[in-house]
Phi, psi and omega in degrees: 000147182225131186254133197242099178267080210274105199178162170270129172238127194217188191238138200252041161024048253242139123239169229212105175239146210268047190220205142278119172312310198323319169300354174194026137255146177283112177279348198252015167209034185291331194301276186294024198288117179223080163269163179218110165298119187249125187235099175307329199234145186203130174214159197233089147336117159266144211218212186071105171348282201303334175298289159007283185298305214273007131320305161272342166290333172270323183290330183286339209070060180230165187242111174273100187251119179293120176245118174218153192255124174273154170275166244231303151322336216265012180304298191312308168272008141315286234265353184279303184305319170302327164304334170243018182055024166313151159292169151234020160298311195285002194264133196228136161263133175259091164357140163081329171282158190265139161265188203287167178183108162288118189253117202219129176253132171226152178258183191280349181270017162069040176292144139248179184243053205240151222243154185220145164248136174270279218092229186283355198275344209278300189221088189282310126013337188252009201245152165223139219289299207319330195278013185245047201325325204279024167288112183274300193252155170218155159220129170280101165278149145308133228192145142349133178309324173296323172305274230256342147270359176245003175263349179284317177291326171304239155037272179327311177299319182265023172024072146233110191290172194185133194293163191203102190256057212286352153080188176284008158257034159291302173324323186277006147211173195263190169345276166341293146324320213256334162317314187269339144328261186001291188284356172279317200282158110009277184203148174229145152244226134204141170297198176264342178292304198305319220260007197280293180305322201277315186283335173301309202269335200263326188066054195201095195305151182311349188280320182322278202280012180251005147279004176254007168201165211285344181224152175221121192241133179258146155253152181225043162068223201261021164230063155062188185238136138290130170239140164233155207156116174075046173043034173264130175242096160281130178273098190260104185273199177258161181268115165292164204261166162269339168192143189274081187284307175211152182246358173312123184094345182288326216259326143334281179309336193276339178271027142248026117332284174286350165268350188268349184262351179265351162285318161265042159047020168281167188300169189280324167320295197257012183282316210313289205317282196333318177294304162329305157332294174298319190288334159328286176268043122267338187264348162290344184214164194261139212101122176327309201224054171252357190242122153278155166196181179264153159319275160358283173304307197297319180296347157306315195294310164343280209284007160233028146284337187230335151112353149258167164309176192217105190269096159269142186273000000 
């Protein structure tokens, strides 16, 4: 099976300044705001939902394709995805362009500052499902807007189910937009903000929506996640961490979790863990796509966190 991940892939920027902003902006002159940051620590991440996802889905041994638009930049991490046998089929470069990227300043009261460019993500749009026949499973990621409503629609069409995540590109749509994801999709998944926000805009609670599609799955941070499904609420709990290091990327690793268990058909008790998992042993290391393991360690780790075998394909 090959999961077609419809998503942004970007360079993630990190500095690190080493005072309070509080300490040199003036609130009673923000209107005439002229500042500078001296930030000793910097460090540039690869990042992007689809990068992320198909990153850990590849750790898993699932055959992950990221489908996305790339900047005219984007060589360092090619050569990164090649070193880890991540694919680069889905990736279309736009000339002249930048790929997406963020630039995020934090002070010591863990404030940030961040500045996000799309780039090449703006017209995401230009990539298409059809061109990928050996697609079994899709995922919508955040994405360009555009991206994410005609690959969701693509997707539908081509009767290839598929998770529909919209992530922090939840803003960019209303009621509507999101009534019509619904009735496209599979499975949705959302954080607890996400799904807080998506029952406010939808008028429609997740037991609602997860009677129109066969699953609805929440994550709550370190108090485990929910799938709802079959007028069912499964309690997933989290897989304790060894350390908390970085939280960036978790929410990634745990959906290429849910693509590796919807892809060998296990029941949702053990897709839910396996993503618990990943997200686990992500949050130990810094950065989206810096923590490894073998098949081998993760099915050990499995089974002595949740206390079974781990049915790998």
């Amino acid at each position: 099976m090959s999961a077609l991940i419809s998503g942004s892939m970007a360079y993630d920027t990190i500095m690190v300044f080493e005072d309070k902003f509080q300490n040199h902006i003036l609130p009673n002159q923000t209107h005439i705001l002229n500042v500078s940051f001296l930030v000793p620590e910097m460090r540039r991440n690869f990042g992007g939902c689809a990068g992320n996802i198909a990153y850990n889905l590849h750790l898993l041994g699932g055959d992950a394709i990221p489908l996305a638009t790339i900047g005219s930049d984007f060589a360092p991490y090619a050569d990164w995805m090649d070193a880890k046998g991540v694919s680069r089929a889905g990736l279309r470069e736009i000339p002249g362009a930048f790929t997406a990227q963020a630039f995020i300043t934090t002070d010591q009261d863990d404030n940030q500052i961040t500045a996000f460019h799309p780039g090449a993500m703006n017209v995401a749009h230009q990539n298409q499902i059809a061109d990928y026949p050996q697609t079994t499973i899709g995922m919508v990621s955040p994405n360009g807007r555009q991206g994410m409503i005609e690959h969701a629609a693509q997707f539908a069409a081509a009767n290839i189910p598929f998770i529909f995540d919209p992530g922090q590109g939840m803003p960019m749509f209303d009621g509507e937009d999101l009534r019509r994801f619904v009735a496209q999709a599979t499975w949705l998944a959302f954080n607890d903000y996400e799904a807080k926000l998506m029952e406010e805009r939808t008028g429609q609670t997740m037991s609602q929506l997860a009677a129109q599609v066969d699953a609805v799955i929440v994550t709550r941070g370190s108090a485990g996640s929910m799938i709802y499904t079959n007028g069912e609420q499964l309690e997933i709990p989290a897989a304790p961490v060894t350390q908390v290091v970085d939280p960036t990327g978790c929410g990634d690793a745990y959906r290429g979790g849910l693509l590796y268990g919807l892809m060998h058909q296990l029941d949702w008790e053990v897709t839910g863990r396996i993503a618990s998992l990943m997200g686990a042993i992500k949050v130990a290391s810094q950065g989206p796509q810096n923590h490894t393991f073998t098949r081998d360690e993760f099915a050990r780790r499995f089974a002595s966190v949740f206390g079974e075998s781990l049915p790998l394909a």
